[in-house]
Each structure stands twice: as structure tokens, then as C-alpha cells.
C-alpha positions as CSV (number, residue, x, y, z in Angstrom):
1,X,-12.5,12.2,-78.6
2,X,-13.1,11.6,-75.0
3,X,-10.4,12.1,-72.4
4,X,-10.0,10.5,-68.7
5,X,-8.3,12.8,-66.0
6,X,-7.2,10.4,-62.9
7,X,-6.5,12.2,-60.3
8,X,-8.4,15.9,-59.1
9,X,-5.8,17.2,-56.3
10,X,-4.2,20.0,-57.2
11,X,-3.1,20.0,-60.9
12,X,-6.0,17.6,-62.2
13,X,-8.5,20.4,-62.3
14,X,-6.3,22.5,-64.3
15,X,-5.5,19.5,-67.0
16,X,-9.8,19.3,-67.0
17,X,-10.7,23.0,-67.5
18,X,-7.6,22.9,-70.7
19,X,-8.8,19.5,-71.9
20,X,-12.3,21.6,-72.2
21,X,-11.3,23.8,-74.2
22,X,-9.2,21.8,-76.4
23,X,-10.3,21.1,-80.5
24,X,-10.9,17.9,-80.4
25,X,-12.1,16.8,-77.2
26,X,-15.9,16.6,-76.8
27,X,-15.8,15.1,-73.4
28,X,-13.8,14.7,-70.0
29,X,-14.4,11.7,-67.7
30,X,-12.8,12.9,-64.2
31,X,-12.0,10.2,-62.0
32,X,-10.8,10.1,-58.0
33,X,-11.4,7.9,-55.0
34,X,-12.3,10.9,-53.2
35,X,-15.8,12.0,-53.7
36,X,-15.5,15.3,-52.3
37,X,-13.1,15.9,-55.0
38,X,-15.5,14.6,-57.3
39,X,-18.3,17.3,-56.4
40,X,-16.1,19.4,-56.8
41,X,-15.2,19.0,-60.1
42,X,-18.7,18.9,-61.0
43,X,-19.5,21.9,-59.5
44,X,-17.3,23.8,-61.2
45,X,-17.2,21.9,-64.8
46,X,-20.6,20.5,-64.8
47,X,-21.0,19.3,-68.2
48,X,-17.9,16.9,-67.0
49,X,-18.8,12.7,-65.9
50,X,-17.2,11.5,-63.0
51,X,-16.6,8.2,-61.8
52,X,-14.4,6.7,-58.3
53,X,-14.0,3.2,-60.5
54,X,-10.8,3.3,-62.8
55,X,-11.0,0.1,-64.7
56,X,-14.5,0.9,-65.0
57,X,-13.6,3.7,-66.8
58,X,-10.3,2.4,-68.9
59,X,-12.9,-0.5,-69.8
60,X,-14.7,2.0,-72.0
61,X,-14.2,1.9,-75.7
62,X,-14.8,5.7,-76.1
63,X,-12.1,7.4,-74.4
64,X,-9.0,7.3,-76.3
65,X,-6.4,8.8,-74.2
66,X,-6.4,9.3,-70.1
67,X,-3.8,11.4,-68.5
68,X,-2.8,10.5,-64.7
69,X,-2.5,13.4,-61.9
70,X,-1.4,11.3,-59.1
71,X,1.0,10.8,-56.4
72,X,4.6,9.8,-57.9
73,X,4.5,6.5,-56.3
74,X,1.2,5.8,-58.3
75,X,2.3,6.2,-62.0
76,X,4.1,3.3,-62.6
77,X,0.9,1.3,-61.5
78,X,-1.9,3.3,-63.2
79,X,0.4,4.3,-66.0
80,X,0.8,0.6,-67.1
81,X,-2.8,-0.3,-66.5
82,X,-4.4,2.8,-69.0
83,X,-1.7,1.9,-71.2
84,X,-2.6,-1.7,-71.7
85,X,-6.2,-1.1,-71.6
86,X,-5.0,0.6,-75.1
87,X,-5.6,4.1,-73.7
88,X,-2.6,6.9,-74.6
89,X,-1.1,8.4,-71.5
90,X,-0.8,11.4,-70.1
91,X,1.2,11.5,-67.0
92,X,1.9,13.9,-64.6
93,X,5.9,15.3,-63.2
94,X,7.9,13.3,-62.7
95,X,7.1,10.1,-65.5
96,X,7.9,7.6,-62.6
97,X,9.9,6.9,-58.8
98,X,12.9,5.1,-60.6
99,X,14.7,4.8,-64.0
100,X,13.3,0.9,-64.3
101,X,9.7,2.2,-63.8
102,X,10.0,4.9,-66.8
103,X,11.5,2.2,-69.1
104,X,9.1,0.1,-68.5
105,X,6.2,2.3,-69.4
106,X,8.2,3.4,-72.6
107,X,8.7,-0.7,-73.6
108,X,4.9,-1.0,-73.0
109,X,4.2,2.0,-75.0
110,X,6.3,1.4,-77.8
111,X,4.5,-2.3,-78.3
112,X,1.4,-0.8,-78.4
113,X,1.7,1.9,-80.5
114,X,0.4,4.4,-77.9
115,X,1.9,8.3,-77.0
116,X,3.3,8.4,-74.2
117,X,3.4,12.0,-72.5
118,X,4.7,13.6,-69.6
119,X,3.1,17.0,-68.2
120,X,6.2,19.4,-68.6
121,X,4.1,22.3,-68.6
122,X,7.2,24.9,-68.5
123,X,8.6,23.9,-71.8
124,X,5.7,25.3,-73.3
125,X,5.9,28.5,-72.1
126,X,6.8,31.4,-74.1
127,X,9.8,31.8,-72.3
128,X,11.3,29.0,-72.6
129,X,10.6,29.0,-76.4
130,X,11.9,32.3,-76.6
131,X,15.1,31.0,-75.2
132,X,15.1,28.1,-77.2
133,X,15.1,30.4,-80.2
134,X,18.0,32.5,-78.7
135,X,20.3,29.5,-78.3
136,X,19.5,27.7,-81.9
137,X,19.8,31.1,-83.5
138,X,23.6,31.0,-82.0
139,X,22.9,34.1,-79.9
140,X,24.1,32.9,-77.1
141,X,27.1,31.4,-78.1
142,X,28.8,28.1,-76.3
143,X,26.6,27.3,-73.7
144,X,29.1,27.3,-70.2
145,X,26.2,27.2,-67.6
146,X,22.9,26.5,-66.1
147,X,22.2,27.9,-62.9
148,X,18.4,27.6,-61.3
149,X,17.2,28.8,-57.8
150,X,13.4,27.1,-57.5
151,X,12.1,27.8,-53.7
152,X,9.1,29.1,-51.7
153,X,7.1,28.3,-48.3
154,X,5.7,25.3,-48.8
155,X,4.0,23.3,-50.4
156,X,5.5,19.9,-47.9
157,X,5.2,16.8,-49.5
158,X,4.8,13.0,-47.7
159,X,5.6,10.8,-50.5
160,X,8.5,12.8,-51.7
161,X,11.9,14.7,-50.8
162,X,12.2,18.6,-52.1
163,X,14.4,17.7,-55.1
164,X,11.5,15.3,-56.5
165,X,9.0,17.7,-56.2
166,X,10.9,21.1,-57.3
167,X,13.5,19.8,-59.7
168,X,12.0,18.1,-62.4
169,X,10.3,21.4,-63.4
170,X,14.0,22.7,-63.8
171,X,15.6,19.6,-64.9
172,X,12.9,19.1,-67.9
173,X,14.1,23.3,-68.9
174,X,17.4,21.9,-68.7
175,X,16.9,18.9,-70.7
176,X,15.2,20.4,-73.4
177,X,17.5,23.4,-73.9
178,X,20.9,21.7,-73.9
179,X,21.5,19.4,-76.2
180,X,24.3,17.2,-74.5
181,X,23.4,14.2,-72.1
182,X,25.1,14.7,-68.8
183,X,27.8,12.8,-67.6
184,X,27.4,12.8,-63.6
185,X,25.4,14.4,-61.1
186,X,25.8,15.6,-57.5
187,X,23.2,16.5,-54.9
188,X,23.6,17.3,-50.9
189,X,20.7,18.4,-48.4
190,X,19.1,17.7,-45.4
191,X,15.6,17.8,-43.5
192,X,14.4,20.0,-40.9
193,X,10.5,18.7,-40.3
194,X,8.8,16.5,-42.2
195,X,11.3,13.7,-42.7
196,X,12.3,14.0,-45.6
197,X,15.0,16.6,-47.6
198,X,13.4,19.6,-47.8
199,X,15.7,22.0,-49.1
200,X,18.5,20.7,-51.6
201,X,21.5,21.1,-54.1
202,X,22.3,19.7,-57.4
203,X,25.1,19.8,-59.6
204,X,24.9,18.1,-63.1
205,X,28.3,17.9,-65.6
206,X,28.1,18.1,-69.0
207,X,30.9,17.6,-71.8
208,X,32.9,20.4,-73.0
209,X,32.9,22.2,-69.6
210,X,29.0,22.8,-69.4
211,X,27.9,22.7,-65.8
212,X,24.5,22.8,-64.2
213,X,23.0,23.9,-60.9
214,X,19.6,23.7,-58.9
215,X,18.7,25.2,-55.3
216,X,15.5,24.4,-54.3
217,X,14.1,24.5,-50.6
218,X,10.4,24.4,-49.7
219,X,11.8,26.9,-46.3
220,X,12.3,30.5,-47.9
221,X,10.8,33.2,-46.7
222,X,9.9,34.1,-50.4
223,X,8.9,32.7,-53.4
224,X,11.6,32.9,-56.0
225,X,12.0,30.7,-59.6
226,X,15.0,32.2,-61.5
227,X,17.4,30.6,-64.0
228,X,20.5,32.2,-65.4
229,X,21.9,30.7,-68.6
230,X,25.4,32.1,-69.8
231,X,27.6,31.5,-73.2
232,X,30.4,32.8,-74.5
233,X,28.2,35.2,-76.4
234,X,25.4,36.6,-74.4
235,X,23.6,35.4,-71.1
236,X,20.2,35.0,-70.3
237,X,18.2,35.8,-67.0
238,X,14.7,34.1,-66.9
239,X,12.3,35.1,-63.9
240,X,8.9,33.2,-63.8
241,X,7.8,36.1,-61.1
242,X,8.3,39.0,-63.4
243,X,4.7,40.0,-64.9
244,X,6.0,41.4,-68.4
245,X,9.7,40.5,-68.9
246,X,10.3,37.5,-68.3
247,X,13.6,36.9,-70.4
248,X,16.3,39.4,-70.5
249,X,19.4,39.2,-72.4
250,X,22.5,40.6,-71.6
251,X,25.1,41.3,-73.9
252,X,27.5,40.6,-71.1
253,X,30.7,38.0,-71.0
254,X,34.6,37.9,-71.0
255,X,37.0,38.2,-73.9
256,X,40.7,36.8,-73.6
257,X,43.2,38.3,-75.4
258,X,46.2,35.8,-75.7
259,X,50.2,37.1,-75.8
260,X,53.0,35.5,-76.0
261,X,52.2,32.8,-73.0
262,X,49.3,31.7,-70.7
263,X,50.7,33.9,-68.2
264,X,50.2,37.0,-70.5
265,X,46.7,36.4,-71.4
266,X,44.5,39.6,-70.2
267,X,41.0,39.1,-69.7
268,X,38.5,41.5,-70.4
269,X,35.1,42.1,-69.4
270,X,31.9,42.8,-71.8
271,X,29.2,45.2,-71.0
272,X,26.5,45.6,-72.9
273,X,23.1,46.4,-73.4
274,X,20.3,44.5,-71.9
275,X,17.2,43.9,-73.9
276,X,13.6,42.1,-73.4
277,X,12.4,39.9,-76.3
278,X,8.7,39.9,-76.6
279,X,7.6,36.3,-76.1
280,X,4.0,34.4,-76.6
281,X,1.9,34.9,-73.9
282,X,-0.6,31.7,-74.7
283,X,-1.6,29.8,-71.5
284,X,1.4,26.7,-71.6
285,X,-0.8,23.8,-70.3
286,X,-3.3,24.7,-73.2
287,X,-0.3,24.1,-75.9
288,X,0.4,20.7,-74.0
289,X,-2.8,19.5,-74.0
290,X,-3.6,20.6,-78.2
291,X,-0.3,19.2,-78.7
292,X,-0.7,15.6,-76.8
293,X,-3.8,15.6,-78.7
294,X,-2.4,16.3,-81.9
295,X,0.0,13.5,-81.6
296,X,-3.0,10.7,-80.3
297,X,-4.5,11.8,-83.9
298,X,-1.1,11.9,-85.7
299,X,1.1,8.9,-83.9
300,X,4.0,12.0,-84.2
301,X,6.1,11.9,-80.8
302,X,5.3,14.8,-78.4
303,X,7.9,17.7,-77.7
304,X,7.6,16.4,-73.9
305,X,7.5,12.7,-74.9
306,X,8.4,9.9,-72.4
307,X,12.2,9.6,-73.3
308,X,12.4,13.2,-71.8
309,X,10.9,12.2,-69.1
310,X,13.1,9.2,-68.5
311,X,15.8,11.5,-68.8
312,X,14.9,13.7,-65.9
313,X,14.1,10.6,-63.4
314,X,17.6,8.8,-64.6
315,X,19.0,12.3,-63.2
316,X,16.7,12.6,-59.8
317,X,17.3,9.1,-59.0
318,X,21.3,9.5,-59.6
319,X,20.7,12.5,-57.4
320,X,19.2,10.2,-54.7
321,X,22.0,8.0,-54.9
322,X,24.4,10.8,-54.6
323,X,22.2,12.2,-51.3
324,X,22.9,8.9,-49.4
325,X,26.7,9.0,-50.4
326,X,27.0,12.4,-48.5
327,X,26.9,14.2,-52.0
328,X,29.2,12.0,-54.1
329,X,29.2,12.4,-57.9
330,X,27.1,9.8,-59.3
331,X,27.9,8.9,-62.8
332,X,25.3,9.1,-65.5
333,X,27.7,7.0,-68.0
334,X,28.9,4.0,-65.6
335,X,25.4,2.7,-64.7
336,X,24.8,5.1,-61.4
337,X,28.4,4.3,-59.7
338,X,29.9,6.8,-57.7
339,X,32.9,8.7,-59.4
């Protein structure tokens, strides 16, 4: 099948050169108002078309599926024009710039028949499988926590606040490694340069005690993405920056030994060994891409399908919310009123 890319900044390429080398796809059709983007592309993947005319190119009957890579504010347009030129979509983190935008996409999707994707590249990694495995194997016990730190120098958006851009990348590992819906979130920051929050906090609740956190801040002097996960059995420590182990578990926790009253209960602490599981060191985006075209050929739902992605927008724009209420919990279950 042939596949349009929309969009060439800086993740398009990336989608183009995996599409390439995806079974299945004989062709890519890159397309982008910007024509030095559009040499570009050629330049390095010349075997690719290119074209500056989307309905041009959602008009042809031999592309099947297109995937957008576009500003935020531009996928609930472009999304519902490739999907009802009949064209499976693709899009880019995050699905959409509100809740309403993402169901509408998923209505339109559903009528037709179509996959709808969204690009959460980090769920595929070998990591994050890995830890996957840990947690539905009952390794880890009870989950009690979620605790992410996502910053670096840069990259400032102008169409977006720092918990749009960072979080959803942390919010979709979240999402897809506990399986409870949250109940309310809360989010503080503030902005320095550019206008708009660029370094922020999130706090998400969960039943039975579970609690989530995310720091992310495009102002750090270095470049850090970290997540902790602990359980009543073991804890987890994942660093994207290490370059062999990435995932450590330690064998680390409390115990409570209860006597005759509350006020007798001793608490003592666990410490274990540490060990690295070996995880699969395939490129992520490549699994995305086989798998979004195994599901065009199969009509299966994706791993990363849209509801995921509605998901993680419900929880930045209830995060939003929450930032213009001077960090007041938002609740998930009462239709986005503050607790």
C-alpha cells in the first residue's frame, strides 16, 4: 500500500524513513506547505513523491492510510479531512487540543470503519514492554506510585504550554501500564519567556491509593527522562538516558508487622538486590508503524489506538483547567469540575 506523511518538521522524516522500511508499504507520498522541507525530504529519501497540495493528495485512490505530523492545533482539522476522504489515520502526540476534538475524530472513525492511531512511540519500546511484563507477571505487586521527571533545554514551543508538549509522552506510559482510570488531576506552573508555562507539575489520583506524578520543564540545565514505578512488591527505576540498562528492579519496599493496636505496628524496611532485565532493543517507531499497518490490513484495533489517546488529552485538558484554578484538583469523574 501507499502511505501519505503530512507534515516534514521534525518527527515527519522519521515516520518516512520507518514507513520505508516497513512490509507492506511500496510507496510514501510526503506532503508540506514548505518546499524547502520538501527538498529535503527528497534529497535524503529520493525514491519518495512529494506534493504541497493535501486534498490533492487525499483525492487519490491509491494511498490507503496517511499519518499527520503537525502542529497540535492542526489535527482535529486535517485529521477529519484524511479520515473522510476514507484514508486511515495516523496522528501525531497529542490525538487533538481538547477532549471534544478527540471524540469527534473517534465518532468519525468508528462510522467509517477506519484505524484510528496515535504516534505513542514510547509504548513500544522494549522498556516499557519489559515493565509491562513485570507488572502483569505480579512482580511488582500493588501498584502505589507513578513518579516521572521529563526535562531538558529546550525545545520552546509557540502553539503549546510545556505540559502539552512533554507530558503526553509520560501520560500515554502511564496509561498503558495502569490499568485504573484516574479520578482527578492537579497541575501548577508558570512561564518565564515565551508566554506560555514552560516548566510544570502534575498530579493524577487513582483508586485504591495509586498516585501519579510528572515534572517537566523545558529550563534544566540537563537533559533527564526518568520514571520510578513502586508496589508493594518490588520497584522499578526506568532511565531513557542509560545506554544498556534501561530498567532496573529493585527488590526494595516496607513490610508492617501488626501487634496488638495501630499504635504497635512496626514497620520494616526491605533491601534487596537490584537486577537489569534484558529488554528488545528493536527501533520503537518501526514496531508502530508494522503494527498501524497490520491493523489497516486486519481492521484489529492498535495497541496505541485513539481511545488512548483520548485518554491522555481528557487528562492534559483537566490539567489546563486545573492550571487556571491556581492548581485545583480537577475531577476526571464529575465532567472537569473542580473538587
Amino acid at each position: 500500500m501507499k502511505i501519505g506523511v503530512v507534515g516534514l518538521g521534525y518527527w515527519g522524516p522519521n515516520l518516512v524513513r520507518n514507513f520505508l522500511g516497513t512490509e507492506g508499504v511500496n510507496a510514501v507520498v510526503c506532503c508540506d506547505i514548505q518546499k524547502k522541507k520538501l527538498d529535503r525530504i527528497k534529497q535524503k529519501f529520493p525514491m519518495v513523491e512529494i506534493t504541497s497540495n493535501l486534498d490533492s493528495l487525499l483525492k487519490r485512490d491509491d494511498i490507503d492510510a496517511v499519518a499527520v505530523v503537525t502542529p497540535v492545533s492542526t489535527h482535529f482539522p486535517v485529521g477529519m479531512k484524511v479520515l473522510k476522504a476514507g484514508k486511515h489515520l495516523l496522528l501525531e502526540k497529542p490525538m487533538t487540543s481538547s477532549v471534544g476534538e478527540a471524540e469527534q475524530l473517534l465518532e468519525e472513525a468508528s462510522r467509517r470503519n477506519l484505524v484510528l492511531m496515535v504516534d505513542r512511540t514510547f509504548i513500544y519500546t522494549g522498556a516499557v514492554q519489559k515493565i509491562r511484563e513485570i507488572i502483569e507477571k505480579g512482580d511488582l505487586g500493588e501498584v502505589l506510585y507513578f513518579d516521572s521527571v521529563r526535562v531538558n533545554l529546550g525545545l520552546f514551543q509557540h502553539d503549546t504550554n510545556v505540559l502539552w508538549d512533554l507530558a503526553p509522552h509520560d501520560l500515554s506510559i502511564m496509561s498503558y501500564l495502569i490499568d485504573v482510570e484516574p479520578v482527578s488531576v492537579s497541575a501548577i506552573g508558570i512561564n518565564h519567556f515565551n508566554g506560555v508555562e514552560d516548566m510544570a507539575y502534575l498530579a493524577v489520583r487513582f483508586p485504591r491509593n495509586i498516585i501519579a506524578h510528572f515534572h517537566v520543564n523545558w529550563l534544566s540545565p540537563v537533559k533527564i527522562r526518568r520514571i520510578l514505578i513502586g508496589g508493594t512488591k518490588h520497584m522499578v527505576v526506568y532511565d531513557d538516558m542509560e545506554p544498556s540498562e534501561k530498567v532496573k528492579v529493585y527488590d526494595k519496599g516496607i513490610n508492617l508487622t501488626s501487634e496488638e493496636s495501630v499504635y504497635k505496628t512496626l514497620v520494616q524496611y526491605r533491601m534487596g538486590d537490584m537486577y537489569a532485565p534484558q529488554i528488545e532493543q528493536s527501533e520503537a517507531l518501526g514496531l508502530l508503524t508494522a503494527e498501524f499497518i497490520s491493523c489497516v490490513k486486519s481492521q484489529k484495533p492498535p495497541t496505541s489506538d485513539g481511545v488512548l489517546g483520548l485518554g491522555v488529552v481528557r487528562i492534559l485538558e483537566a490539567a489546563e483547567r486545573s492550571l487556571r484554578a491556581g492548581g485545583g484538583a480537577v475531577n476526571l469523574e464529575k465532567a472537569f469540575s473542580l473538587v
